[in-house]
KEKE-3310 file (N, C-alpha, C; in steps of 0.2 Angstrom, whole numbers, plus 5000, padded with zeros to 4 digits):
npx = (4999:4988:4977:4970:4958:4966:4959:4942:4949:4953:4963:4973:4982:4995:4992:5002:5014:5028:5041:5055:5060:5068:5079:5084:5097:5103:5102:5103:5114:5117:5116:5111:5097:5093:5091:5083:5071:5069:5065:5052:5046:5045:5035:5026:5020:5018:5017:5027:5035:5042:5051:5056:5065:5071:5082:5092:5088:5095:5086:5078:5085:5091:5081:5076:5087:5085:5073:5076:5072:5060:5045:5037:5025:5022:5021:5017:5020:5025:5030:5036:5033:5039:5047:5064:5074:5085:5098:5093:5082:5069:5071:5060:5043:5027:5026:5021:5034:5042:5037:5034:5048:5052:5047:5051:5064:5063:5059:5069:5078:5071:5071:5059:5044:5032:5023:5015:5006:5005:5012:5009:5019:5016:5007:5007:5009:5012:5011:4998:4983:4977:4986:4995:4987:4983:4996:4997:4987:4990:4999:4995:4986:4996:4999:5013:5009:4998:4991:4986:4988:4990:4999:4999:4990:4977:4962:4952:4961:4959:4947:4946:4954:4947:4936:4942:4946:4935:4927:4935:4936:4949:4957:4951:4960:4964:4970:4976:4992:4996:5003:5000:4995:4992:4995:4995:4984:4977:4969:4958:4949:4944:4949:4950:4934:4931:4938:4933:4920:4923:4932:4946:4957:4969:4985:4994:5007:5022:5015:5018:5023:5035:5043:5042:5031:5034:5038:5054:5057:5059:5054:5065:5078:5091:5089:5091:5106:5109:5097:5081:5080:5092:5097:5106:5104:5092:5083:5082:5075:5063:5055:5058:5046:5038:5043:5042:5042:5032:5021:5030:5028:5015:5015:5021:5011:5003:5010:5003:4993:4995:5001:4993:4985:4996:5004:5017:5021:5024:5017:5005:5001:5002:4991:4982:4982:4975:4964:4955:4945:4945:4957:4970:4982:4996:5014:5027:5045:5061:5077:5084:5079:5074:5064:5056:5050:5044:5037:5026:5019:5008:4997:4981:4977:4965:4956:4946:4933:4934:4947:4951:4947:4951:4964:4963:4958:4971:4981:4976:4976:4990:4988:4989:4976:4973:4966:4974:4986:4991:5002:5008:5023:5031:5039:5051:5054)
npy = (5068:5064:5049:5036:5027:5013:5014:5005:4995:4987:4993:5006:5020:5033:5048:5055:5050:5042:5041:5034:5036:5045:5046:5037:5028:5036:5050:5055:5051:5035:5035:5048:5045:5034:5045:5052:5042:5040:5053:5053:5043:5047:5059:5053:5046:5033:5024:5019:5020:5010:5004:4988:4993:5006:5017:5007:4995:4998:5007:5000:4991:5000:5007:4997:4995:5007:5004:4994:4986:4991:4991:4977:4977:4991:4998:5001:4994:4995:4991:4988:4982:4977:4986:4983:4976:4970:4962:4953:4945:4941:4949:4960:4968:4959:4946:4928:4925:4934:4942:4934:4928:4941:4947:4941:4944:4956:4955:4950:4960:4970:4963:4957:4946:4950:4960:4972:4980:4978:4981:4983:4991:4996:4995:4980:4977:4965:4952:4941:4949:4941:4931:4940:4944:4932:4929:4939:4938:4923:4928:4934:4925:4915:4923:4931:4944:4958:4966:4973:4983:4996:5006:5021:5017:5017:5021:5011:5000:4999:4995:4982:4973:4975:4963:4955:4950:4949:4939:4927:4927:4932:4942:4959:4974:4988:4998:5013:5022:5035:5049:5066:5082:5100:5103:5094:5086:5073:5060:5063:5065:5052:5041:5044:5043:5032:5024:5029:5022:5011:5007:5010:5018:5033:5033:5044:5052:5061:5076:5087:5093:5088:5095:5109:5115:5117:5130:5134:5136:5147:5157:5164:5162:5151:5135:5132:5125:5109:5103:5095:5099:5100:5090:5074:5063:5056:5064:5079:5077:5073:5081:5093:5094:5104:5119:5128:5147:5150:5139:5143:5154:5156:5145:5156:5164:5158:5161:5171:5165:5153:5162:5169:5159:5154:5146:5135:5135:5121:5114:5119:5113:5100:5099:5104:5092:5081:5086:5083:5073:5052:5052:5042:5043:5054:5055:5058:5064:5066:5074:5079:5077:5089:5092:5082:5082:5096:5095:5084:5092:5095:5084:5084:5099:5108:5114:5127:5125:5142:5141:5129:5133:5145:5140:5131:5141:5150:5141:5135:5139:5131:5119:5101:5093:5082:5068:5056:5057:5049:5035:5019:5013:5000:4989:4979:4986)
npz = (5092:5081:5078:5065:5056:5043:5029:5029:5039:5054:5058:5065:5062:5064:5059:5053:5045:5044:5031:5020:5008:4999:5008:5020:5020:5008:5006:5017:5030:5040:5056:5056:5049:5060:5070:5066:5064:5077:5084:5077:5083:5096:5093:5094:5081:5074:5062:5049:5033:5018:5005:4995:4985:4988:4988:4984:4992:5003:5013:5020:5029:5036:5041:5049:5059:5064:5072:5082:5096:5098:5103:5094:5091:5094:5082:5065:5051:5035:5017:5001:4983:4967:4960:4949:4959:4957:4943:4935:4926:4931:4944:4946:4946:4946:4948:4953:4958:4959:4969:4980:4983:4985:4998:5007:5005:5011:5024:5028:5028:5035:5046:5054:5057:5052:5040:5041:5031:5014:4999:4981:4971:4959:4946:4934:4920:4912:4918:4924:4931:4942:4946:4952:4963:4968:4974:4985:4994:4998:5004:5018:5020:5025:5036:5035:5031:5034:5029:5015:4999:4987:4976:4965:4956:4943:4942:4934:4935:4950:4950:4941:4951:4962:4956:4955:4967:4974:4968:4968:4982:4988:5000:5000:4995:5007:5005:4996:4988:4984:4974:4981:4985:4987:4976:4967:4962:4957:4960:4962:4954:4950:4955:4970:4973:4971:4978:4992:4993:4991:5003:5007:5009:5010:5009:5005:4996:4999:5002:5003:4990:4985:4994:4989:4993:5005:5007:5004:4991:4981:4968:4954:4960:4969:4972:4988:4994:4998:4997:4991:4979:4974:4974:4966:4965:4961:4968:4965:4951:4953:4958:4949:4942:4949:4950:4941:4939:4940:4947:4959:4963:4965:4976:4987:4989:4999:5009:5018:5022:5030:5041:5046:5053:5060:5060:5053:5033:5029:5040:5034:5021:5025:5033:5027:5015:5025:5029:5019:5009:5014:5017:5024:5032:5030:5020:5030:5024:5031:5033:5043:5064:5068:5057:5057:5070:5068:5056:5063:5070:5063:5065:5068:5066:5061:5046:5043:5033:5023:5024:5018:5004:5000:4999:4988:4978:4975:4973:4960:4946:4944:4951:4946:4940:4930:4929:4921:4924:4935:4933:4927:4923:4911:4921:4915:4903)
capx = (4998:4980:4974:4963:4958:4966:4953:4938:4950:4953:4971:4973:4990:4995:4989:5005:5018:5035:5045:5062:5059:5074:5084:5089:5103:5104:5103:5106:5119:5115:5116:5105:5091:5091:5090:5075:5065:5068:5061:5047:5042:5045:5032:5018:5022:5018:5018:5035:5032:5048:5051:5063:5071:5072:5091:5095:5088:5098:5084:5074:5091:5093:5074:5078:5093:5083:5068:5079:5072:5054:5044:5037:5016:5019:5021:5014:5027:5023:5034:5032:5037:5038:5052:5070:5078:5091:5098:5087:5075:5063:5070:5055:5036:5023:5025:5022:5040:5046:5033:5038:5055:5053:5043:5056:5070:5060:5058:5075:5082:5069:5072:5053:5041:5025:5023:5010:5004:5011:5010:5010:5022:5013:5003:5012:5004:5015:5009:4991:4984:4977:4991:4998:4984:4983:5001:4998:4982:4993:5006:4990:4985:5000:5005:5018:5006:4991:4985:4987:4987:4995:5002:4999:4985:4971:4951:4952:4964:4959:4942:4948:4957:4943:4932:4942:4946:4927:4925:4939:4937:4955:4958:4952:4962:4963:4974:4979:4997:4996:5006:4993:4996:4988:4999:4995:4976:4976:4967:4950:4943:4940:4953:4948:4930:4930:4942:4930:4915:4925:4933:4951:4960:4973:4990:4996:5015:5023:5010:5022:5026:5044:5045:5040:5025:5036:5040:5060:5061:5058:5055:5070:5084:5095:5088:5095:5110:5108:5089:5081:5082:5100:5099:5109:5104:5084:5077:5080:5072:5056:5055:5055:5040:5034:5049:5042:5042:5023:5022:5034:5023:5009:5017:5021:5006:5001:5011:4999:4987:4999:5003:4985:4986:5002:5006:5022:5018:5022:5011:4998:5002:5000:4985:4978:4980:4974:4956:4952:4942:4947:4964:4970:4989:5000:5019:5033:5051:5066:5082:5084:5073:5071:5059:5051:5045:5039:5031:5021:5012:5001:4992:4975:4977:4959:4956:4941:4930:4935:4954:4953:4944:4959:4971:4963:4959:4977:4986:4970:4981:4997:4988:4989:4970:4972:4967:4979:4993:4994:5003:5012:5027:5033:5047:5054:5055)
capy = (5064:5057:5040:5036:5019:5013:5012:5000:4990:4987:4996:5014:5021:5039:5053:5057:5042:5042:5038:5034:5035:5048:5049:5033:5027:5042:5056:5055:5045:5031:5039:5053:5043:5033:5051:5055:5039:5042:5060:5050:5039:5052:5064:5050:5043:5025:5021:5020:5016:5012:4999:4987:4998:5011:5016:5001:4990:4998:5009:4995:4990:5007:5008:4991:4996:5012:5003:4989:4987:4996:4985:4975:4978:4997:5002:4997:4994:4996:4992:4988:4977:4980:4990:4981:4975:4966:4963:4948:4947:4940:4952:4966:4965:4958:4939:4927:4923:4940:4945:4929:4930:4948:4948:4936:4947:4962:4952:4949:4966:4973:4960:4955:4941:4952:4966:4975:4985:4976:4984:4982:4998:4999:4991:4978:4976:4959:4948:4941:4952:4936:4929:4944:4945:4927:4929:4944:4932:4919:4929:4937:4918:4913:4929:4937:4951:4957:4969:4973:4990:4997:5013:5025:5014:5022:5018:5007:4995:4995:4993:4975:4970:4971:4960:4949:4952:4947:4933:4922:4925:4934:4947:4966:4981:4993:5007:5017:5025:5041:5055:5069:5087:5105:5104:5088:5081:5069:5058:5068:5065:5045:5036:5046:5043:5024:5021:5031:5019:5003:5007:5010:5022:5034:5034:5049:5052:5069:5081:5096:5093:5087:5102:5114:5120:5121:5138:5135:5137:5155:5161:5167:5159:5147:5130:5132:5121:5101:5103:5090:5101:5099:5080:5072:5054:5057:5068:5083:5077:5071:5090:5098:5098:5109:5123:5133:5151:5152:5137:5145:5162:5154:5143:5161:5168:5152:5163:5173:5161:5151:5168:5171:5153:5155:5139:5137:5132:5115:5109:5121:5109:5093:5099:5103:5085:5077:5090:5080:5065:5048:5050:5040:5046:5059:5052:5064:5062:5074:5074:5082:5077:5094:5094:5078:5086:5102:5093:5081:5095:5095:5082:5088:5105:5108:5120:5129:5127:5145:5142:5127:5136:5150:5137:5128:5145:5153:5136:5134:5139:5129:5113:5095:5089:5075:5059:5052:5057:5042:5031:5016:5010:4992:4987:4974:4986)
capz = (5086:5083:5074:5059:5053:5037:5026:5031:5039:5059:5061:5066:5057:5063:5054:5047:5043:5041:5026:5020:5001:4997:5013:5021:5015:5002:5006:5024:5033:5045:5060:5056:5047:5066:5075:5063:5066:5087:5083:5073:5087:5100:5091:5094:5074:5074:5054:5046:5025:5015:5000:4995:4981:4989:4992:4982:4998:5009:5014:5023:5034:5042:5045:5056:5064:5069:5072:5084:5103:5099:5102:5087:5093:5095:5077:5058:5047:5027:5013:4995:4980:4961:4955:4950:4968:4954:4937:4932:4921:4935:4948:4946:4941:4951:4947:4960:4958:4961:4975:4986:4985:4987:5002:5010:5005:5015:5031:5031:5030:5041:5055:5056:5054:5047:5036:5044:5025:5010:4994:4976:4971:4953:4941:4933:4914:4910:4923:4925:4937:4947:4948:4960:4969:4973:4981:4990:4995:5001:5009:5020:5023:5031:5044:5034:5028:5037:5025:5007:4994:4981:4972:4960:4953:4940:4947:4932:4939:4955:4949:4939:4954:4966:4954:4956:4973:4976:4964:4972:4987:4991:5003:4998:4997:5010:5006:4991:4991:4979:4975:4985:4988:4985:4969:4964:4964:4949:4962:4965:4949:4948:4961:4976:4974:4971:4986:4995:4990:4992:5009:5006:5015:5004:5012:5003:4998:4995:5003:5001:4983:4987:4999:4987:4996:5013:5004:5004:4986:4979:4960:4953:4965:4967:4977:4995:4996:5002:4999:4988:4971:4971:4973:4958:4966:4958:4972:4959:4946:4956:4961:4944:4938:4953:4951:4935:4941:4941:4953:4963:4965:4969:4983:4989:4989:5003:5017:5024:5025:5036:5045:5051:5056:5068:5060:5047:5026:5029:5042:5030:5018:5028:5037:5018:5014:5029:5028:5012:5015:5014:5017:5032:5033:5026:5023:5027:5026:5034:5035:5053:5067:5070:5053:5060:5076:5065:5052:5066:5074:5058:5065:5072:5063:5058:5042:5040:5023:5019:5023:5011:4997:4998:4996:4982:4973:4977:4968:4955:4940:4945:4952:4942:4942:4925:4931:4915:4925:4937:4928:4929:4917:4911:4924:4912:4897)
cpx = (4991:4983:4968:4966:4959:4962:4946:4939:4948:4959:4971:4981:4988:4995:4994:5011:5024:5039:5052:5063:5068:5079:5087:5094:5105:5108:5107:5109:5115:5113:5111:5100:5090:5088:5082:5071:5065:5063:5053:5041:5040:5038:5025:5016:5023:5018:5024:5032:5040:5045:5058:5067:5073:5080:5096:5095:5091:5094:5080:5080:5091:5085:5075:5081:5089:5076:5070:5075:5064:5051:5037:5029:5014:5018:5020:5020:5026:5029:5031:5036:5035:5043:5059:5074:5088:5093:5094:5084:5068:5065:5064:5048:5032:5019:5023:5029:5044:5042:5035:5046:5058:5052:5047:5062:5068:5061:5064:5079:5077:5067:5064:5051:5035:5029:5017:5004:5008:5007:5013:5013:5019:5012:5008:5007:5007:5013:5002:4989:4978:4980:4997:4994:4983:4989:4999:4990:4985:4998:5001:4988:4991:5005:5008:5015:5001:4988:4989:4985:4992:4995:5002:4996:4981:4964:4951:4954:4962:4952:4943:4950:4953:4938:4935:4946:4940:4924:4931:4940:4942:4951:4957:4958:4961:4965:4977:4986:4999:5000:5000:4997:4992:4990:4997:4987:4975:4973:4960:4945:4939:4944:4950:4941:4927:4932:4938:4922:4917:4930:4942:4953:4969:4980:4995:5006:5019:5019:5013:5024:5034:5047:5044:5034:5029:5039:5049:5063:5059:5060:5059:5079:5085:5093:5092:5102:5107:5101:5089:5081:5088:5103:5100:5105:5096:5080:5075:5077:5063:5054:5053:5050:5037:5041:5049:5040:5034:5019:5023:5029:5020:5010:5017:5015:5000:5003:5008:4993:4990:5002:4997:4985:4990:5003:5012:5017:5022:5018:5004:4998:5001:4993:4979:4976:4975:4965:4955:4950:4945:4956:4964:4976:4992:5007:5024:5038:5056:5073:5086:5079:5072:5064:5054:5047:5041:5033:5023:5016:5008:4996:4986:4973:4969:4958:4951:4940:4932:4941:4956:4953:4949:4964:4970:4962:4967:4981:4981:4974:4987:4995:4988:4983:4969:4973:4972:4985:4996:4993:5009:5016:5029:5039:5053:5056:5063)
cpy = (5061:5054:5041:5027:5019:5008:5011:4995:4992:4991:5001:5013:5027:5044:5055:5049:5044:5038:5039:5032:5038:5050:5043:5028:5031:5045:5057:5049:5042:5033:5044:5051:5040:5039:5052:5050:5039:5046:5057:5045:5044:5058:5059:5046:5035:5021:5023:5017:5016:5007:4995:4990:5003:5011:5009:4995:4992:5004:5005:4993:4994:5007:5002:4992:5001:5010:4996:4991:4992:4988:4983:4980:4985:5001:4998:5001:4992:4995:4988:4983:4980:4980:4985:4982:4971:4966:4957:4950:4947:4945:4960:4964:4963:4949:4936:4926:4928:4942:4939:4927:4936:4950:4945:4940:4954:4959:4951:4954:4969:4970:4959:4949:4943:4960:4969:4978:4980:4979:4984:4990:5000:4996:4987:4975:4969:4953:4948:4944:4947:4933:4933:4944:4938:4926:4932:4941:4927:4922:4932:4928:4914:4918:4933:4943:4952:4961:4969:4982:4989:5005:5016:5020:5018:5015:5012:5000:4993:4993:4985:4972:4970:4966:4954:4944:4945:4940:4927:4921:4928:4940:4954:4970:4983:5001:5008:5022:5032:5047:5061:5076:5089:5105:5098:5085:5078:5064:5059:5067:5057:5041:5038:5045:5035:5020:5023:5025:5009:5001:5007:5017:5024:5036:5038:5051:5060:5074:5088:5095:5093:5092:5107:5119:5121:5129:5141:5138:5144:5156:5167:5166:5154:5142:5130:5126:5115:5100:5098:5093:5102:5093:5077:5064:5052:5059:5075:5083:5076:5078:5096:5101:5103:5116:5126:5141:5154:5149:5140:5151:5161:5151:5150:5164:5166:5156:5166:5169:5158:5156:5169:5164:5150:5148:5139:5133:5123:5111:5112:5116:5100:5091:5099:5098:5082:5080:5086:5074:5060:5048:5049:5043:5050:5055:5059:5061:5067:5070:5077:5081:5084:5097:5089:5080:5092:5100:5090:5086:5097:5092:5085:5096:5104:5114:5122:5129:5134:5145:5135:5130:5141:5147:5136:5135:5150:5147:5134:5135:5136:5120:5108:5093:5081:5069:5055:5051:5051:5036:5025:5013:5003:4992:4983:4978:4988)
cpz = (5087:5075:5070:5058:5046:5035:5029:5037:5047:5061:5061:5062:5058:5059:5050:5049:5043:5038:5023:5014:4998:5004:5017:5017:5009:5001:5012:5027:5041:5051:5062:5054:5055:5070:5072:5064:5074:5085:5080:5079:5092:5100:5091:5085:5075:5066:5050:5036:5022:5009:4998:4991:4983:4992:4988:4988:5004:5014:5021:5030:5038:5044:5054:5059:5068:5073:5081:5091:5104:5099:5096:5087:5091:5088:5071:5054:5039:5024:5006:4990:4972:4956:4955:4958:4962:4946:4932:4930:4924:4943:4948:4945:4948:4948:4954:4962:4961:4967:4980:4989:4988:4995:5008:5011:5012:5021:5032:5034:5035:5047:5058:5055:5049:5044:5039:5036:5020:5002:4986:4973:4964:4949:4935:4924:4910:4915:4924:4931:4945:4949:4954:4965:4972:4976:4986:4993:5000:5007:5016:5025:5029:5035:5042:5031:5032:5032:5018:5003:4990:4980:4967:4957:4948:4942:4939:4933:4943:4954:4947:4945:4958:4963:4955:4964:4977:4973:4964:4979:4992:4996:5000:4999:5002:5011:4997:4991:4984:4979:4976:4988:4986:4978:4963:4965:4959:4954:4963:4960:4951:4955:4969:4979:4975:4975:4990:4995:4992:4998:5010:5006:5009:5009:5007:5003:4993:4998:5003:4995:4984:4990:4997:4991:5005:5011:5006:4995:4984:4971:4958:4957:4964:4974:4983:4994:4999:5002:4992:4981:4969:4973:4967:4958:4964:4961:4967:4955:4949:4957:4953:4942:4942:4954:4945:4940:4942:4946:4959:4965:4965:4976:4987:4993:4996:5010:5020:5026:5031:5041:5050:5053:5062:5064:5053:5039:5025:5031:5037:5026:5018:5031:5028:5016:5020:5032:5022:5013:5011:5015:5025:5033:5027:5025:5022:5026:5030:5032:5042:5057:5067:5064:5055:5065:5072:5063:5055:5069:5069:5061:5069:5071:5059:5052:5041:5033:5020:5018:5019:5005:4996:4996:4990:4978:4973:4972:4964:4948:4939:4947:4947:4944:4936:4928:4928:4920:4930:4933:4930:4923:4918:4914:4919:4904:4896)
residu = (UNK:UNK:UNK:UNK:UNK:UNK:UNK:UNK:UNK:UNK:UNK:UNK:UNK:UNK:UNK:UNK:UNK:UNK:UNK:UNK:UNK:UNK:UNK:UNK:UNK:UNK:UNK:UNK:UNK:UNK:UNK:UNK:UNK:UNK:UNK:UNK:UNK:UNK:UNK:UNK:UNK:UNK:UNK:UNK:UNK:UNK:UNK:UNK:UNK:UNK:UNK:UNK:UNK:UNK:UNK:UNK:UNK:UNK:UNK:UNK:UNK:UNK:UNK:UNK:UNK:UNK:UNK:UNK:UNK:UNK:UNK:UNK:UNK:UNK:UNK:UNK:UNK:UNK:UNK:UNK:UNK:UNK:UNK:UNK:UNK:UNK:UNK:UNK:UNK:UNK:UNK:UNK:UNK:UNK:UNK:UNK:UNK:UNK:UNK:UNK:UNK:UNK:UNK:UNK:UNK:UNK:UNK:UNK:UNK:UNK:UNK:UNK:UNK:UNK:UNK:UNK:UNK:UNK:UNK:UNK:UNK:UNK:UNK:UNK:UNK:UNK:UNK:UNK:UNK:UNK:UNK:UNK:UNK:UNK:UNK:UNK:UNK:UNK:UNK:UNK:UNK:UNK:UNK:UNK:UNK:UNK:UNK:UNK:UNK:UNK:UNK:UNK:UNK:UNK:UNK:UNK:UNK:UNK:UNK:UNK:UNK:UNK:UNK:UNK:UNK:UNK:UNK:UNK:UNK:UNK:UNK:UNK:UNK:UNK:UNK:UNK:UNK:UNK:UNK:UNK:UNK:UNK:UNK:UNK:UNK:UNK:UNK:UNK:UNK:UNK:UNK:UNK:UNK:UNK:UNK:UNK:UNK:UNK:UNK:UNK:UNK:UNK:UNK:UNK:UNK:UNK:UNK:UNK:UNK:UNK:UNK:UNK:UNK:UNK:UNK:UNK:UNK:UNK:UNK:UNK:UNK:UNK:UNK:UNK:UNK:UNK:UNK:UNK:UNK:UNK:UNK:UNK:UNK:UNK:UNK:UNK:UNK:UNK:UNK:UNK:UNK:UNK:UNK:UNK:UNK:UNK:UNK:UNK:UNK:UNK:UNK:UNK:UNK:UNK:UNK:UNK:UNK:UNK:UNK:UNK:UNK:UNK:UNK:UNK:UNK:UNK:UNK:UNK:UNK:UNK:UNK:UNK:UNK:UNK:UNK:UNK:UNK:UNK:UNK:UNK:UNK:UNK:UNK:UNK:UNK:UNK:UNK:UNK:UNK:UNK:UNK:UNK:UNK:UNK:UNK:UNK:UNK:UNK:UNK:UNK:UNK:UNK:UNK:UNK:UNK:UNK:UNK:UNK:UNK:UNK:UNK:UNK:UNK:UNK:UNK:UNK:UNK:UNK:UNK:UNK:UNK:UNK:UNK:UNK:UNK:UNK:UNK:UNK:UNK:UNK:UNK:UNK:UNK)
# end
């Protein structure tokens, strides 16, 4: 496993990350999310990302549990804040009300005192957006956060937010946390380049297109069994858009590139992301360590210039480059 610095900042965070978006407490039962973060540690994986909605909370629990007896120093620990944790009116958004209660609730279920990464899960249009940032200001001032980012932002956003960033005084950004694949570049046009410029470090999520680019799905069949396109719990739907059969016969077309490489179409897929500048980590997820261990030996995979430009002309008719499309919706509508 190697190390990069996220963003600008002082912290290294392993090149690829581990995440428990759709699988602990889900998808996959207690037991086996544990065995998958051992595999995670084991593979030289020291960044774990989760949030507190995820799983309905119970996502961040089993990270603990499996996280129990490592010691606190060795690994950076990300989680997020945003999305409905409850049925309240103020349980969602990026009030101060819901980001301090929230940040409290995290600490609790993930058995810490800091947050290593603390992150605005997405733009929150009802709430002054000074008033978030001087919590996540404050929460930074006393210990329980050392850094700070956010999610699926547009360079417009984060543009406002370092302005005022800068003209109070608070704490900058360091990290951007984007949906990032060869499938997906809707960050390349405006986001990618002003994070680049303002030292903010792209912690990437999905870099297989929800698995689609590990070349399990095939144009004209029927999604393997227990894979995420036959998730009813909203791994499925997350997946749709990349599962039109012209998608699909493009991802195809991706195996011999990874055949001449001796290397499988996943890690192609994570080495792809992680050849593209600015990005400081990839995040994967598994449900078996044995994809854990696979997927880790991306790191360090180096691509030559002509073996990117084959990928990008190879999915060139199928990729998503519209800046428009990171988007963020009203939590409270």
């Amino acid at each position: 496993m190697e190390y990069r610095r996220l963003g600008n900042s002082g912290m290294y965070v392993s090149e690829i990350s581990f995440g428990n978006w759709l699988t602990h407490g889900s998808q996959v039962e207690s037991d086996a999310a544990v065995k998958c973060v051992h595999a995670a540690l084991d593979s030289g994986i020291t960044t774990f990302d989760t949030a507190d909605v995820y799983a309905g909370t119970k996502a961040e629990v089993v990270l603990a549990k499996a996280l129990k007896g490592v010691r606190r120093e060795s690994y950076e620990l990300f989680t997020k804040v945003y999305w409905p944790t409850g049925t309240g009116k103020n349980d969602r958004g990026l009030s101060r009300k819901h980001i301090m209660e929230s940040v409290h609730a995290s600490l609790k279920r993930l058995k810490t005192d800091h947050i290593d990464l603390y992150q605005m899960h997405r733009f929150d249009y009802e709430t002054p957006l000074e008033e978030s940032l001087s919590a996540f200001d404050d929460l930074i001032r006393q210990g329980k956060v050392h850094y700070i980012g956010f999610s699926e932002w547009d360079a417009k956003q984060i543009s406002e937010a370092l302005k005022i960033q800068d003209a109070k005084g608070y704490t900058r950004f360091v990290s951007s946390q984007p949906q990032y694949s060869a499938l997906w570049r809707v960050i390349e046009a405006q986001v990618l380049p002003l994070s680049l410029k303002n030292g903010i470090g792209q912690i990437v999520w999905s870099p297989m297109a929800q698995g689609v680019l590990s070349g399990k799905y095939e144009a004209g069949k029927k999604a393997p069994a227990g894979s995420r396109a036959t998730d009813k719990k909203g791994g499925g739907a997350s997946v749709s858009k990349f599962m039109s059969k012209e998608t699909l016969t493009a991802v195809a077309a991706l195996k011999p590139i990874a055949n001449s490489l001796n290397i499988s179409m996943s890690q192609l897929a994570i080495a792809w992301v992680l050849n593209n500048p600015g990005v400081s980590s990839a995040i994967m997820g598994a449900s078996k360590p044995s994809q854990v261990k696979e997927n880790a030996k991306a790191s360090g995979i180096k691509l030559s210039p002509e073996s990117m430009a084959l990928i990008n002309t190879v999915l060139a008719p199928v990729a998503e480059m519209d800046p428009a499309k990171t988007l963020s919706p009203n939590p409270r509508a």
